[in-house]
N, CA, C and O of each residue as an XYZ file, in Angstrom:
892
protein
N     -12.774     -5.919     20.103
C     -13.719     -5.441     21.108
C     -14.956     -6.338     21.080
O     -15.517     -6.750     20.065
N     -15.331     -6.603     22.490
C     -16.242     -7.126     22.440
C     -18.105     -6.654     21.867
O     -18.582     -5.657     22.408
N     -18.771     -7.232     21.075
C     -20.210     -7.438     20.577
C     -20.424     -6.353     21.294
O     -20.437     -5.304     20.650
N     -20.643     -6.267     22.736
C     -21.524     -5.983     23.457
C     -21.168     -4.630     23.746
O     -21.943     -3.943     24.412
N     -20.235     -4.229     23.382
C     -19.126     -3.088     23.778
C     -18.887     -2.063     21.985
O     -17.946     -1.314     21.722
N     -20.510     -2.532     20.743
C     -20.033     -1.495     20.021
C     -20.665     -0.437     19.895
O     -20.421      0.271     18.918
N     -21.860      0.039     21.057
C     -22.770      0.807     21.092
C     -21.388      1.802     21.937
O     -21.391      2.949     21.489
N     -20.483      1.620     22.816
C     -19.675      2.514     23.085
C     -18.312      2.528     22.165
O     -17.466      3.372     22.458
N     -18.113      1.841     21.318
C     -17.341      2.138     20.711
C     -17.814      3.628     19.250
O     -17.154      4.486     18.664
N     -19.441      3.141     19.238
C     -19.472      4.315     18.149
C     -19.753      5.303     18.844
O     -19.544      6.353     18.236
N     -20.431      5.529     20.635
C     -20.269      6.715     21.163
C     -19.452      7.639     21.093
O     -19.715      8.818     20.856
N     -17.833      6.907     21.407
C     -16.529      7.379     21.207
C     -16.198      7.867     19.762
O     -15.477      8.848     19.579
N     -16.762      7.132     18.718
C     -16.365      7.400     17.641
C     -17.057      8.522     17.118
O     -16.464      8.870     16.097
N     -18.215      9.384     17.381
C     -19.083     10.407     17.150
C     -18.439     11.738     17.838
O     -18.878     12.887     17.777
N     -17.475     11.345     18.395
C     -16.833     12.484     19.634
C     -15.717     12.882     18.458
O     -15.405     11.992     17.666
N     -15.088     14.252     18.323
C     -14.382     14.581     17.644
C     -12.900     14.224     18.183
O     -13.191     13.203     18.805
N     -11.889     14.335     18.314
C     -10.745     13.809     18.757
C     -10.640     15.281     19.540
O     -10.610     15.289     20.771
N     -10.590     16.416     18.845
C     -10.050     17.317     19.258
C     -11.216     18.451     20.670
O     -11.159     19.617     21.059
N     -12.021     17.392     20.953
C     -13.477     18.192     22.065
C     -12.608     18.148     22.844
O     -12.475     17.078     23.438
N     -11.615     19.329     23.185
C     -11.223     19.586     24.136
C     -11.624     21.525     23.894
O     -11.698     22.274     22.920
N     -11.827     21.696     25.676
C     -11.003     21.468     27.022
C     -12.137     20.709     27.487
O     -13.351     20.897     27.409
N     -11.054     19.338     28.251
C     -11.972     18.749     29.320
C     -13.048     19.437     29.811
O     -13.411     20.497     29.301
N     -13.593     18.938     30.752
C     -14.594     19.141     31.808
C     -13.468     19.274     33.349
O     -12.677     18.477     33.854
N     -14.023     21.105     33.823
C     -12.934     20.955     34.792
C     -13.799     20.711     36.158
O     -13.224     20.686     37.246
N     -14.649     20.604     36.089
C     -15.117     19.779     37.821
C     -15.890     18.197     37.498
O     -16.261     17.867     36.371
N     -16.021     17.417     38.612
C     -16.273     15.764     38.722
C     -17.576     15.815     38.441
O     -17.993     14.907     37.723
N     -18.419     16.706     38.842
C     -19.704     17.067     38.409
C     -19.828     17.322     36.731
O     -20.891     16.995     36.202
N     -18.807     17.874     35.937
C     -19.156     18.567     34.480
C     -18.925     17.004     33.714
O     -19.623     16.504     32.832
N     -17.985     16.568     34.223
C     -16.930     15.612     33.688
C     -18.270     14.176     33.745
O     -18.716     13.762     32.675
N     -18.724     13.616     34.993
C     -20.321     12.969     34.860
C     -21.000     13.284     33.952
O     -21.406     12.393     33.206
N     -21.354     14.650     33.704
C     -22.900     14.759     32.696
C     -22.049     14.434     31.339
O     -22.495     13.728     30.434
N     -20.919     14.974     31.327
C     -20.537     14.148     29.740
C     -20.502     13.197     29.334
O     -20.799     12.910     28.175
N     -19.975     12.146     30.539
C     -20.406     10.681     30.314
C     -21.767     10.260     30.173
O     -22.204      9.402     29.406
N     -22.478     11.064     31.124
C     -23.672     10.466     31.060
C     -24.856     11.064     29.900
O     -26.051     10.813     30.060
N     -24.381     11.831     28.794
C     -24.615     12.382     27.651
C     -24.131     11.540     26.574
O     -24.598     11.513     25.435
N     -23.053     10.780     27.066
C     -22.465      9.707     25.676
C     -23.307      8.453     26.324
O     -23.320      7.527     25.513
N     -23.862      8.204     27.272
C     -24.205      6.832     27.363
C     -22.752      6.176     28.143
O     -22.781      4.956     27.983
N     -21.365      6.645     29.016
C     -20.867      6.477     29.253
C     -20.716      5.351     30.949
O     -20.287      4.215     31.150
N     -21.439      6.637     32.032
C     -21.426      6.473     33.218
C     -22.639      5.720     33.882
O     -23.410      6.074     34.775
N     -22.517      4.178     32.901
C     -23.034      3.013     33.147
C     -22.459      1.435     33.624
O     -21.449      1.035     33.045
N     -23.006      0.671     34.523
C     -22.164      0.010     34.578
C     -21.297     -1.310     33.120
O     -20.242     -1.937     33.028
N     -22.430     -1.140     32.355
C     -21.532     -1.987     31.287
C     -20.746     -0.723     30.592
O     -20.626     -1.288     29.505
N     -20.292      0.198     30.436
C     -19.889      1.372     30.212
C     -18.079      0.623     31.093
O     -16.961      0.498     30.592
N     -18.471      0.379     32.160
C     -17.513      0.594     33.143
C     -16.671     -0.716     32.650
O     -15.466     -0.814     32.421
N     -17.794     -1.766     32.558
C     -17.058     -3.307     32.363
C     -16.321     -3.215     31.202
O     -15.264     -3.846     31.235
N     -16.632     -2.452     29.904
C     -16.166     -2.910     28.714
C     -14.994     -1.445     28.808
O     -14.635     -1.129     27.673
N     -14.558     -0.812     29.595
C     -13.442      0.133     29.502
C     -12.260     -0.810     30.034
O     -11.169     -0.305     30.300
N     -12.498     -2.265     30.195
C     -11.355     -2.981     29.812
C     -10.347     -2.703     28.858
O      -9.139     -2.480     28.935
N     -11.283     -2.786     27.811
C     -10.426     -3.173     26.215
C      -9.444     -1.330     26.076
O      -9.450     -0.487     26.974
N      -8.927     -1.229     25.092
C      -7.967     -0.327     24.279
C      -8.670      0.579     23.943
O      -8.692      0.141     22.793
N      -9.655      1.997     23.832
C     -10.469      2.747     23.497
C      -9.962      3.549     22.608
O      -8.749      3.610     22.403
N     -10.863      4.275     21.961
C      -9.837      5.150     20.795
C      -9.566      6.467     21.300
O     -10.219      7.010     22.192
N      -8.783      6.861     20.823
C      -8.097      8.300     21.352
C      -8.382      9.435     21.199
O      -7.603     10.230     20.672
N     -10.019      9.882     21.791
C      -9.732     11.242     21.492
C     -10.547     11.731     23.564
O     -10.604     10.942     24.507
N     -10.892     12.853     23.558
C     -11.062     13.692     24.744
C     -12.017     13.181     25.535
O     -11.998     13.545     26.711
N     -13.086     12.216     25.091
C     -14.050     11.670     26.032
C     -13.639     10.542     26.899
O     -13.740     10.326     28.107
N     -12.849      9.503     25.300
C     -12.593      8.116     25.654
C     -11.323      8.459     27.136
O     -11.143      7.715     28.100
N     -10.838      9.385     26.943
C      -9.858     10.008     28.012
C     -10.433     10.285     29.524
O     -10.084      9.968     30.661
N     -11.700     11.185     28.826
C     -12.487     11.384     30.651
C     -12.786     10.384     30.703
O     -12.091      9.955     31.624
N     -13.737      9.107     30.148
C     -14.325      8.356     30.429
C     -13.015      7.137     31.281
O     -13.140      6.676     32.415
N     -12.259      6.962     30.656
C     -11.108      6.384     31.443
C     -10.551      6.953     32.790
O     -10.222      6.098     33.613
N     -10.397      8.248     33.136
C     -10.081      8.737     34.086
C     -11.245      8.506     35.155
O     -11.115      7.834     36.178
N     -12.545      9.253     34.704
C     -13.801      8.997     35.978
C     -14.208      7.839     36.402
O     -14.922      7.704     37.396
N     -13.630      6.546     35.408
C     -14.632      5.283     35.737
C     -13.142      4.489     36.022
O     -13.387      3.285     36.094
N     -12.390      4.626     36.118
C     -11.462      3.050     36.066
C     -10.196      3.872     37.756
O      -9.428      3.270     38.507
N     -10.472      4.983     37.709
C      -9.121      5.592     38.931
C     -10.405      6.409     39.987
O     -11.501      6.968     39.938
N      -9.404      6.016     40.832
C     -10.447      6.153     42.282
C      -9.489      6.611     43.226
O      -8.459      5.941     43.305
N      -9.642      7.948     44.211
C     -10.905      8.671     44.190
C     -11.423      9.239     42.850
O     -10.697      9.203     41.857
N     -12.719      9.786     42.802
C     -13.141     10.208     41.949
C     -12.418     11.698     41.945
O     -11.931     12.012     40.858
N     -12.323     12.393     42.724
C     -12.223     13.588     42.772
C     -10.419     13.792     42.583
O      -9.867     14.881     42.424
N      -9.824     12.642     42.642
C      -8.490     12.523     42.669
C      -8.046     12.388     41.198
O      -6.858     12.401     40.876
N      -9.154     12.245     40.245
C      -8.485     11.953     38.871
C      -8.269     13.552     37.909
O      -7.580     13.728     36.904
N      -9.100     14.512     38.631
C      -8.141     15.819     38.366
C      -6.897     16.083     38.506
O      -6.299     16.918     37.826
N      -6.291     15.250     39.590
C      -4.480     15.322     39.295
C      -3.965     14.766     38.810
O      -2.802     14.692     39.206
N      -4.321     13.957     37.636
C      -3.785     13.271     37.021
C      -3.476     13.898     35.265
O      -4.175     14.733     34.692
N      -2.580     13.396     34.853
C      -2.624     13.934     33.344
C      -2.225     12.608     32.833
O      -1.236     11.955     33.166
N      -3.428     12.212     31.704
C      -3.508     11.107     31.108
C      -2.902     11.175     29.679
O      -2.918     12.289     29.155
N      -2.535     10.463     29.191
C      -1.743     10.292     27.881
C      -2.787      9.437     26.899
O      -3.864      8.912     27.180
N      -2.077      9.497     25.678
C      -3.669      8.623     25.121
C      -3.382      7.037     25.131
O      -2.353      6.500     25.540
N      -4.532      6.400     24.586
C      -4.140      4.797     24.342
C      -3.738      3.908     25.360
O      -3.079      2.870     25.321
N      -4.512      4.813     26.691
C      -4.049      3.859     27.947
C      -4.658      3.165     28.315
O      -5.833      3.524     28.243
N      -4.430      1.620     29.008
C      -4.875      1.069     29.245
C      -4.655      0.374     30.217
O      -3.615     -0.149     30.617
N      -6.393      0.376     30.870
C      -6.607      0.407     32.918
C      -7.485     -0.962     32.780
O      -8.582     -0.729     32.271
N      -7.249     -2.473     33.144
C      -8.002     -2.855     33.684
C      -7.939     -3.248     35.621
O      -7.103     -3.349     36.518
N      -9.043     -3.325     35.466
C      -8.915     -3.804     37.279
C      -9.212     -1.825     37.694
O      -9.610     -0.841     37.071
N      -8.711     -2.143     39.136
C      -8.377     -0.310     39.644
C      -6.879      0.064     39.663
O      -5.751     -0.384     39.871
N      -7.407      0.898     39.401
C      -5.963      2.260     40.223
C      -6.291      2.958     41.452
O      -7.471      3.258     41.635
N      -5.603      3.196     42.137
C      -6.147      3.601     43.524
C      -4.704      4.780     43.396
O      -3.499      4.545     43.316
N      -5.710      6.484     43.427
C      -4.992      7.841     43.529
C      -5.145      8.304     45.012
O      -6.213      8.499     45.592
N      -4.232      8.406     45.382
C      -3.927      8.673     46.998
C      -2.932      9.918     47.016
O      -1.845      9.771     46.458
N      -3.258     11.224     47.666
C      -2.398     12.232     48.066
C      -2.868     13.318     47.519
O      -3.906     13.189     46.871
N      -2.314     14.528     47.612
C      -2.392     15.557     46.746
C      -1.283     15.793     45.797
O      -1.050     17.002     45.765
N      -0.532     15.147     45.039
C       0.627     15.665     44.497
C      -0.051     15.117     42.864
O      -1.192     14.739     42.599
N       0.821     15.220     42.221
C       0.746     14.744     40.563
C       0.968     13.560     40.049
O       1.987     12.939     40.353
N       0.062     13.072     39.202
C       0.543     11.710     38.966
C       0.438     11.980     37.155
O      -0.560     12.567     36.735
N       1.588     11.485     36.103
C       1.456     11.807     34.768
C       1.783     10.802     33.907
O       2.933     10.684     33.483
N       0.915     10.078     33.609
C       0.973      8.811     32.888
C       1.052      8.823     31.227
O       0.185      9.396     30.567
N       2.120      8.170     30.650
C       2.161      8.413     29.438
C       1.392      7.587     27.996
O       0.650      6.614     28.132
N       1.712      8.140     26.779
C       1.218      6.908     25.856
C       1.160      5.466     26.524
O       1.666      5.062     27.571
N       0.408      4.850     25.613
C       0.426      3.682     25.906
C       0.636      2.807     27.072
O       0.997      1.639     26.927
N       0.341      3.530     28.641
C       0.642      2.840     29.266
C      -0.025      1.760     29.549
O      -1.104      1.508     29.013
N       0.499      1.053     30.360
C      -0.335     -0.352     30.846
C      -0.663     -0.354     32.116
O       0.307     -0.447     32.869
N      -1.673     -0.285     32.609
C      -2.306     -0.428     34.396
C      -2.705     -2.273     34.505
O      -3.642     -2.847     33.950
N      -1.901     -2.726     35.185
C      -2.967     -4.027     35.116
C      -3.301     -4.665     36.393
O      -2.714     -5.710     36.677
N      -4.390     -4.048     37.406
C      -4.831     -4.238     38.268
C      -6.167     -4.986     38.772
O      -7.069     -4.675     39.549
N      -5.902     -6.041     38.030
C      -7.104     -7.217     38.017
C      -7.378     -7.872     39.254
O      -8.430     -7.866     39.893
N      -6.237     -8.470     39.526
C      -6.299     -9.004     40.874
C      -6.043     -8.433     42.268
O      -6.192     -8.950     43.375
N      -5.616     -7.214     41.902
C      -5.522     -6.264     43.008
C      -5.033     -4.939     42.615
O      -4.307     -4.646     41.666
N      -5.714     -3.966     43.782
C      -5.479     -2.343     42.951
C      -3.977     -2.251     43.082
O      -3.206     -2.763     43.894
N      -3.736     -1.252     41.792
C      -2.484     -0.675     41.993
C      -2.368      0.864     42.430
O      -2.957      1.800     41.889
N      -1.810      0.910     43.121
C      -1.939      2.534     44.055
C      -0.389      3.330     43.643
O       0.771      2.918     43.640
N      -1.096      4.828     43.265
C      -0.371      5.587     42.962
C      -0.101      6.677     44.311
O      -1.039      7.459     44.467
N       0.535      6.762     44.860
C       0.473      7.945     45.732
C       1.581      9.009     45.747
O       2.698      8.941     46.259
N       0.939     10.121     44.987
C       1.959     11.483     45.295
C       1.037     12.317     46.541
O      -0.174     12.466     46.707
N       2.277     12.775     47.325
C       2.355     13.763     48.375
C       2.322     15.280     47.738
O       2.250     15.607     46.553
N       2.394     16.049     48.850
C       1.939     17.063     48.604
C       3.565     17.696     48.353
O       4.415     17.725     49.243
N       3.828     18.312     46.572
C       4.855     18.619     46.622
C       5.237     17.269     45.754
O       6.274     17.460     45.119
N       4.700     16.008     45.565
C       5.672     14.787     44.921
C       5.134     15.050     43.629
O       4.359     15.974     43.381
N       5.594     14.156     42.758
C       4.699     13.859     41.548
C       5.809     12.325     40.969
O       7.034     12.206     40.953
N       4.893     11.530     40.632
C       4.580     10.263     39.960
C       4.613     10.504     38.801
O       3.733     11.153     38.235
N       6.371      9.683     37.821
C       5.995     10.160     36.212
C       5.672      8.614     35.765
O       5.932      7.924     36.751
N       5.137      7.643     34.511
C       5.290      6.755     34.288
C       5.681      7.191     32.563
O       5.107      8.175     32.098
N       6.058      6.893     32.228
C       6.914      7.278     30.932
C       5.348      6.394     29.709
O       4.260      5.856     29.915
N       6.079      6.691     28.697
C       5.074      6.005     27.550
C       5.512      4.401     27.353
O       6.594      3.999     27.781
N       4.573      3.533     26.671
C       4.571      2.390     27.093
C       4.927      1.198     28.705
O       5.031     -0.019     28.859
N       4.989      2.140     29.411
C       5.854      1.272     30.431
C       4.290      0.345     30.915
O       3.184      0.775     30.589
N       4.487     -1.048     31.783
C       3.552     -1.831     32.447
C       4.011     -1.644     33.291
O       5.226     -1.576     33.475
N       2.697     -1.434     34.456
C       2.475     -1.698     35.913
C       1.907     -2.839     36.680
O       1.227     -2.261     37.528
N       1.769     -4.258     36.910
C       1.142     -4.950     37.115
C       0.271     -4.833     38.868
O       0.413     -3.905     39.665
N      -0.613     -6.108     39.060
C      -1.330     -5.953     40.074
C      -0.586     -5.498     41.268
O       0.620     -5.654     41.464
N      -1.415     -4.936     42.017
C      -0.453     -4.358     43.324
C       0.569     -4.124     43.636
O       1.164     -4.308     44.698
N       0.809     -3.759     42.854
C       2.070     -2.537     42.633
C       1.747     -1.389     43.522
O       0.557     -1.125     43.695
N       2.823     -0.550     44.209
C       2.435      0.633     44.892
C       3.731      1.670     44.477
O       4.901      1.306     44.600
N       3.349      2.986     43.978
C       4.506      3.803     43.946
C       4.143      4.809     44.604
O       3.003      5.212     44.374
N       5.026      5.591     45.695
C       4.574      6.441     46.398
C       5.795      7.559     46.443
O       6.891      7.097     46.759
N       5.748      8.608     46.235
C       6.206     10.038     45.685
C       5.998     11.161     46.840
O       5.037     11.902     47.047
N       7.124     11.038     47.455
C       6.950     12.630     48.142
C       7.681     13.746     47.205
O       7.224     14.889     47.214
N       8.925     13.396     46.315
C       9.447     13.830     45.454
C       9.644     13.693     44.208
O       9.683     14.590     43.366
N       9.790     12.429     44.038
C       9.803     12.001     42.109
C       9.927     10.940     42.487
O      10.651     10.556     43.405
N       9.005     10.138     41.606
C       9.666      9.024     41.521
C       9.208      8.783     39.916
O       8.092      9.107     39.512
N      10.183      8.198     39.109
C       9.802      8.265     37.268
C      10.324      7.138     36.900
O      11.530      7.019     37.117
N       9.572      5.948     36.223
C       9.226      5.049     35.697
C       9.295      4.704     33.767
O       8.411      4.404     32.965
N      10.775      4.929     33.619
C      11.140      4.874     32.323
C      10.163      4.467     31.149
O       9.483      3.446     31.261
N      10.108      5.106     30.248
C       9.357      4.400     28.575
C       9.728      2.538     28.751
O      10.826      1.986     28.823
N       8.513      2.016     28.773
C       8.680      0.460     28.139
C       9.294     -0.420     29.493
O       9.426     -1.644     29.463
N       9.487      0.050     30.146
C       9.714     -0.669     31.786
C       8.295     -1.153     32.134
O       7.128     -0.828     31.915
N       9.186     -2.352     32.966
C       8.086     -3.225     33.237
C       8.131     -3.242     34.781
O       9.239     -3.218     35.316
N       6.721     -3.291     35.739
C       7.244     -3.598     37.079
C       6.249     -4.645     37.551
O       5.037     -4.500     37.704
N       6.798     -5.444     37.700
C       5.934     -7.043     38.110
C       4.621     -6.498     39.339
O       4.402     -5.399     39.849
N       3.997     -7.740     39.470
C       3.086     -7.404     40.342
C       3.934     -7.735     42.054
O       4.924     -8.386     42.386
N       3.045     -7.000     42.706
C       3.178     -6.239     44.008
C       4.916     -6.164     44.533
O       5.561     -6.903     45.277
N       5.253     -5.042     43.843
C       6.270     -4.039     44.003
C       5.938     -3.124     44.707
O       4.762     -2.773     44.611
N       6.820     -2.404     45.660
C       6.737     -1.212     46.391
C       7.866     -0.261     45.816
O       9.053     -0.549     45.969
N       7.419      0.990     45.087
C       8.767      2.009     44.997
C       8.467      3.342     45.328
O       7.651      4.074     44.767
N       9.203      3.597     46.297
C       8.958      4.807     47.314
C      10.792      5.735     47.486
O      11.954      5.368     47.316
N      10.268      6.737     47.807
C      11.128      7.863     47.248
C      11.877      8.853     48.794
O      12.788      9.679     48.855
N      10.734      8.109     50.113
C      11.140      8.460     51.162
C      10.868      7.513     52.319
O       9.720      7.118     52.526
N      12.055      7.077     53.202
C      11.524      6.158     54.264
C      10.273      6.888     55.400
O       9.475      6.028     55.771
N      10.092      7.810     55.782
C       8.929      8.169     56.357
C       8.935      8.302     57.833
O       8.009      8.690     58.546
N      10.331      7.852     58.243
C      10.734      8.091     59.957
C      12.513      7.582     59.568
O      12.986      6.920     58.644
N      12.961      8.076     60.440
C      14.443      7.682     60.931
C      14.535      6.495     61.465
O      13.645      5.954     62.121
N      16.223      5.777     61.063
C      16.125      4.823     61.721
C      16.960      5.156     63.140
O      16.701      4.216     63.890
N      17.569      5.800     63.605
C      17.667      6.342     65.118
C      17.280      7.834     65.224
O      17.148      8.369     64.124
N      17.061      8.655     66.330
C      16.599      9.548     66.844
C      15.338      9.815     67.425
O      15.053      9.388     68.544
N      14.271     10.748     66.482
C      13.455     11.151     66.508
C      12.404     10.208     65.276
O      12.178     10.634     64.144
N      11.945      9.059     65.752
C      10.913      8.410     64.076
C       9.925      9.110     64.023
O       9.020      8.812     63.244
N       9.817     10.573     65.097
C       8.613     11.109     63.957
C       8.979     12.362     62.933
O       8.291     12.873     62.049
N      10.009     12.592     63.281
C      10.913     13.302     62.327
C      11.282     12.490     60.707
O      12.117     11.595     60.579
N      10.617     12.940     59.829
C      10.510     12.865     58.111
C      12.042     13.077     57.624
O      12.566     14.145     57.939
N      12.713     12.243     56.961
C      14.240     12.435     56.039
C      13.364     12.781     54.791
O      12.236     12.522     54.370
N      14.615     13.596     54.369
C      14.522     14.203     52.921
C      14.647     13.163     52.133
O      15.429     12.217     52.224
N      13.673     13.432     51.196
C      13.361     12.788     49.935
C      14.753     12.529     48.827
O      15.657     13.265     48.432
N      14.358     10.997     48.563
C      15.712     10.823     48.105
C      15.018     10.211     46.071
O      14.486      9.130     45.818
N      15.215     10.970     45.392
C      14.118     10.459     44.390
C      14.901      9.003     43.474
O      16.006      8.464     43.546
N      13.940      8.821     42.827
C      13.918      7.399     42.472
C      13.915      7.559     41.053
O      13.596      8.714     40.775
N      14.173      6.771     39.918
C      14.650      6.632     38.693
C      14.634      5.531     38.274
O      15.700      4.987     38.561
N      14.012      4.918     37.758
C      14.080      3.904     36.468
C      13.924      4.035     35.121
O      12.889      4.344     34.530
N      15.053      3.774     34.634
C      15.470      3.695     33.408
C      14.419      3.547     31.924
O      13.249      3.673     32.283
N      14.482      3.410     31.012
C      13.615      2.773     30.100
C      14.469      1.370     29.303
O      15.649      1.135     29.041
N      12.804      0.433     29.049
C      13.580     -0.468     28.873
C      13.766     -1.533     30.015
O      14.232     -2.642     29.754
N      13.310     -1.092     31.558
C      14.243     -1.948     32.561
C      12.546     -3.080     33.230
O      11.332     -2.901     33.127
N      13.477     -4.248     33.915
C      12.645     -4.842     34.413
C      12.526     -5.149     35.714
O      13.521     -5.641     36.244
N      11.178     -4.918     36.624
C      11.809     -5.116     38.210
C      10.447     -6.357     38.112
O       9.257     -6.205     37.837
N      11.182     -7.495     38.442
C      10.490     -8.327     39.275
C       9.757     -8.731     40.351
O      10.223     -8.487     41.464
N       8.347     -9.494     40.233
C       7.438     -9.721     41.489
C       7.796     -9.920     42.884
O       8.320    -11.004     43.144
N       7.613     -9.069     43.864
C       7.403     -8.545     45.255
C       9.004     -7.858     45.650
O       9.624     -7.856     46.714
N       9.340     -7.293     44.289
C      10.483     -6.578     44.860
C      10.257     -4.902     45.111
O       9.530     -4.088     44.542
N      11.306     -4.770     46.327
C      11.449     -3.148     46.570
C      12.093     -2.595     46.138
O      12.994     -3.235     45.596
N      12.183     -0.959     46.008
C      12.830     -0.194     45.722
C      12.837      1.010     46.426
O      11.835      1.722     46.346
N      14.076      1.471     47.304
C      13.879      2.005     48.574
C      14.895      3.635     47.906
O      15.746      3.652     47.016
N      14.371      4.809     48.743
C      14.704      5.533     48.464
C      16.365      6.360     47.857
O      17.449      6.301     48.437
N      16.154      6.837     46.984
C      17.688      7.118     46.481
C      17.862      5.814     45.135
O      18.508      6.219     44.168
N      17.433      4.602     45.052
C      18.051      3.926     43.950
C      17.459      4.204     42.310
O      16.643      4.993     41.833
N      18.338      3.109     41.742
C      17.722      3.946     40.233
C      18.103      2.811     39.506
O      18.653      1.839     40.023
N      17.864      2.899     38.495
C      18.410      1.358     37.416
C      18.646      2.276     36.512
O      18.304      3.447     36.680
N      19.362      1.775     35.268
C      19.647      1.999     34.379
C      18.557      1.629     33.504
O      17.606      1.000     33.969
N      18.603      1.988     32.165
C      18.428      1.311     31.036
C      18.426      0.354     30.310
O      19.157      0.386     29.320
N      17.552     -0.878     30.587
C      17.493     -2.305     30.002
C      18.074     -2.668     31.104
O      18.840     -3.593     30.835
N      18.109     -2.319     32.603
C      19.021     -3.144     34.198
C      16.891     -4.257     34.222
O      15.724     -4.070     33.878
N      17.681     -5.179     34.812
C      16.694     -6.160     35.049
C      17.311     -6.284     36.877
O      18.442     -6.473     37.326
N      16.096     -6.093     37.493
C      15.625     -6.335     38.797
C      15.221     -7.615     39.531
O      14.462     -7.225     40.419
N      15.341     -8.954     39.614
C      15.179     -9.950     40.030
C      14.048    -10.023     40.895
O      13.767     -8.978     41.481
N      13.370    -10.979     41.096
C      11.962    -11.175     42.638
C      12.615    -11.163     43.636
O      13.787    -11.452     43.880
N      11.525    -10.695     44.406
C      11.848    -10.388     45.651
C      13.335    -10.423     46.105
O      14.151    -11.157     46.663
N      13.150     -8.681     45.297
C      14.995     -8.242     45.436
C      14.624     -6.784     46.237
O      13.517     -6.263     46.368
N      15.646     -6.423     46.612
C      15.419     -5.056     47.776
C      16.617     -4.242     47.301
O      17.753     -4.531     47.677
N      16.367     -3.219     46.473
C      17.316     -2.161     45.582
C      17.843     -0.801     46.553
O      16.978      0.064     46.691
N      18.985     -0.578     47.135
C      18.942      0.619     47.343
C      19.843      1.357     46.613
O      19.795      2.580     46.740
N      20.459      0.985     46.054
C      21.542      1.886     45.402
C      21.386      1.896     43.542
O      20.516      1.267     42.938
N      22.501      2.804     42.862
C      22.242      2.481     41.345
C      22.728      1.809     40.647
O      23.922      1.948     40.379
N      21.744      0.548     39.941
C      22.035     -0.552     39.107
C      22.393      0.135     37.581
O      21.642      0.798     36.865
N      23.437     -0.158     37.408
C      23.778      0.791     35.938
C      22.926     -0.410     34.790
O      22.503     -1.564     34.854
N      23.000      0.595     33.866
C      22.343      0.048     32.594
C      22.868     -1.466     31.867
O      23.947     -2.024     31.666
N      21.616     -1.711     31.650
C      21.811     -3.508     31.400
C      22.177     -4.210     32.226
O      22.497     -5.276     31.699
N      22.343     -4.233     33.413
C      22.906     -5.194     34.686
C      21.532     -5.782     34.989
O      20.371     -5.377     34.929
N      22.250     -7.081     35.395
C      20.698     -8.299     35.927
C      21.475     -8.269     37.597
O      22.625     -8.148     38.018
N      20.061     -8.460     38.223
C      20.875     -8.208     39.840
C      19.703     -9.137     40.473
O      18.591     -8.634     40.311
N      19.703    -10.118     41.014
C      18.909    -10.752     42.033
C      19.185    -11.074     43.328
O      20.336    -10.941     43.744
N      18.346    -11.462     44.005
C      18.403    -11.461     45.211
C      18.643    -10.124     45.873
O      18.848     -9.146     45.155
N      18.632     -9.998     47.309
C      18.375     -8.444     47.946
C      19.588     -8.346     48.273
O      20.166     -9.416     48.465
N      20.518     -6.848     48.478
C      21.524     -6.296     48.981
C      21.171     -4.853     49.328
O      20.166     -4.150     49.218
N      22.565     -4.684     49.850
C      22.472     -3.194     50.202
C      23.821     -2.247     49.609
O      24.883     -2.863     49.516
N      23.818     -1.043     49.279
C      24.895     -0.369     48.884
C      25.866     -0.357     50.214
O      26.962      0.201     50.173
């Protein structure tokens, strides 16, 4: 950790692990930060690094690094996570991020969006890189230790028909990735598919169907 970053590291460290229950409104959840010396902007810069794990370093990660503000109540954070860059929370549904995950949205936000009724799982250890988008009207779950390159799209419903009525919504077809698996930079993943376990995803590949476990698949097809 950086020099400049150990006046919040012993903030965090004065906090008991176990000061829970959160703060349940965006208003309670502020004055706590701003009681640790938190909800500052070098506060904000140095929530780069790995923070230690107990109930503040948790709010303080949720209020300052995921946006909307008021959107990081639907979220359930895991410990030892780590957000640089943004996250961008879009919808009303659930988003539940595990140990150790990885956010890495430096060069561009990565957007989570559950619907109303969806929920967004990301398993423990898995990476998300820059602009990445996962969007959830129903499930979409993101195996332990999976990796998903930067700017991926994985979505769980096409959002109009392709003949009839396109303002008529198809049922949600949910989505599954494995643990272990890898999807490569600017690839899709379109509703209904799934990988297996240790399946590797190729760039700019377009998935609709299920890649069984350990299979390498590049380039785009269709089931």
């Amino acid at each position: 950790m950086p020099a400049r970053a150990a006046p919040l590291r012993r903030a965090l460290a004065s906090c008991p692990a176990n000061c829970e229950p959160l703060p349940t409104t965006l208003e309670e959840g502020l004055r706590v930060l701003r009681g640790h010396g938190l909800a500052t902007p070098r506060a904000l810069r140095n929530l780069n690094v790995s923070l230690v794990s107990n109930a503040v370093s948790r709010l303080a990660l949720r209020l300052l690094r995921f946006r909307p503000l008021r959107a990081a109540w639907r979220l359930e954070l895991g410990r030892d996570v780590r957000v640089e860059g943004r996250v961008w929370l879009s919808g009303p549904g659930r988003v539940r991020i595990g140990d150790g995950v990885r956010l890495l949205g430096r060069r561009s936000a990565i957007e989570l969006h559950a619907h109303e009724g969806g929920e967004i799982v990301i398993d423990c250890g898995a990476l998300i890189e820059d602009g990445s988008s996962l969007e959830a009207t129903r499930s979409v779950r993101i195996g332990a230790r999976s990796r998903i390159g930067p700017f991926c799209k994985i979505m769980d419903n096409h959002f109009h028909r392709a003949t009839g009525d396109r303002r008529d919504r198809p049922d949600a077809m949910a989505v599954d990735v494995g643990e272990d698996a890898h999807i490569g930079p600017r690839s899709v993943i379109l509703p209904g598919a799934s990988m297996g376990d240790g399946a590797v995803l190729g760039p700019a590949t377009v998935l609709s169907f299920r890649l069984p476990a350990g299979a390498v698949f590049p380039g785009s097809a269709r089931a």
